[in-house]
C-alpha distance (Angstrom), angle and dihedral (degrees) to the residues before:
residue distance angle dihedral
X1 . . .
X2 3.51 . .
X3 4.36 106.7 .
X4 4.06 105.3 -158.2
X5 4.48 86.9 165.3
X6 3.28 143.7 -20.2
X7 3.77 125.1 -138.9
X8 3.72 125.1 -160.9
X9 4.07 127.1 -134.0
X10 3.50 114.8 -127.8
X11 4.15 86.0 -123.5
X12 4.29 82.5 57.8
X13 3.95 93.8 54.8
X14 3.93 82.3 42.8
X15 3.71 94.6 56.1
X16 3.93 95.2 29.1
X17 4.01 84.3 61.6
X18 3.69 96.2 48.9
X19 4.03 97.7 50.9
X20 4.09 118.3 93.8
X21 3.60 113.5 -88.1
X22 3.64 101.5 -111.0
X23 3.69 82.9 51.9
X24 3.73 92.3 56.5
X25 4.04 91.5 49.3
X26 3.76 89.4 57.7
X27 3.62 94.5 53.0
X28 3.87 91.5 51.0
X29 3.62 87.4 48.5
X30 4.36 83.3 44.8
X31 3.89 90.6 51.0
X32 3.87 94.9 46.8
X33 3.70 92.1 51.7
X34 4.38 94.9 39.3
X35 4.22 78.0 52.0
X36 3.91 95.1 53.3
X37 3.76 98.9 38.0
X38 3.74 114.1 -1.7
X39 3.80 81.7 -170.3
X40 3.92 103.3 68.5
X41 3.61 119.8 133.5
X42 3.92 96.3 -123.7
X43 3.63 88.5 56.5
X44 3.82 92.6 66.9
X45 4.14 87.0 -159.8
X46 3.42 97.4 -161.5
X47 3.94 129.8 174.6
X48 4.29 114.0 -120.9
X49 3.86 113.6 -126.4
X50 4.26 118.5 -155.8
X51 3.24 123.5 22.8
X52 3.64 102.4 -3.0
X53 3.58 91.4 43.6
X54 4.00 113.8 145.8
X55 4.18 89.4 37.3
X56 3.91 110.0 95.1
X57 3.93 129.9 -142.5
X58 3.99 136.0 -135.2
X59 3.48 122.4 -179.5
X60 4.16 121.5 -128.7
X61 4.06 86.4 -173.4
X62 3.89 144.7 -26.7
X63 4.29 81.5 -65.6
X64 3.69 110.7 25.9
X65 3.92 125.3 69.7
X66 3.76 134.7 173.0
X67 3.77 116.8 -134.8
X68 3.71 124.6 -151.3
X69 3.87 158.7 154.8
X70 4.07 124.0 -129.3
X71 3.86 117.8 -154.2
X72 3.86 124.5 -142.2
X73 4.21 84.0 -113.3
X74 3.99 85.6 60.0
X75 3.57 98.8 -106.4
X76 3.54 122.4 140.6
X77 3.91 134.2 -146.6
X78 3.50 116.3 -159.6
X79 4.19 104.5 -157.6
X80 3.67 104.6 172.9
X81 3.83 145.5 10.9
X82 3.58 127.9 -178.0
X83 3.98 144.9 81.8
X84 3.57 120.6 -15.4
X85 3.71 89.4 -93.4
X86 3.64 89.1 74.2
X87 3.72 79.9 89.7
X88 3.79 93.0 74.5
């Protein structure tokens, strides 16, 4: 997976606004990393199966994940970010 940008949906910034602070500090710090090597271990980049199969996963911590969609051109969409019920 080769990232060339990511974009953010206007329901991300929404979400990404609402979470605790520290929360929001980790994700920065999640982002940076995902944009140096979207491959790290601590990421735990994982595909999603059923109905939001094709989007992709990386984890901020044990409870917080980042949902999103990468485009043939290497652009990336992040959709969602929150608790692990952001699944649902």
């Amino acid at each position: 997976m080769k990232i060339r940008e990511i974009h953010v949906h206007k329901s991300f910034e929404k979400q990404f606004k609402a979470l605790p602070a520290h929360i929001q500090q980790k994700a920065v710090k999640t982002d940076n990393l995902f944009r140096a090597n979207p491959f790290h271990p601590s990421l735990r980049l994982h595909k999603l199966k059923g109905k939001l199969g094709g989007l992709w996963s990386i984890s901020i911590d044990r409870e917080y994940r980042i949902i999103f969609e990468v485009f043939e051109d290497g652009n990336v969409l992040f959709i969602s970010i929150g608790r692990h019920s952001i699944y649902e």
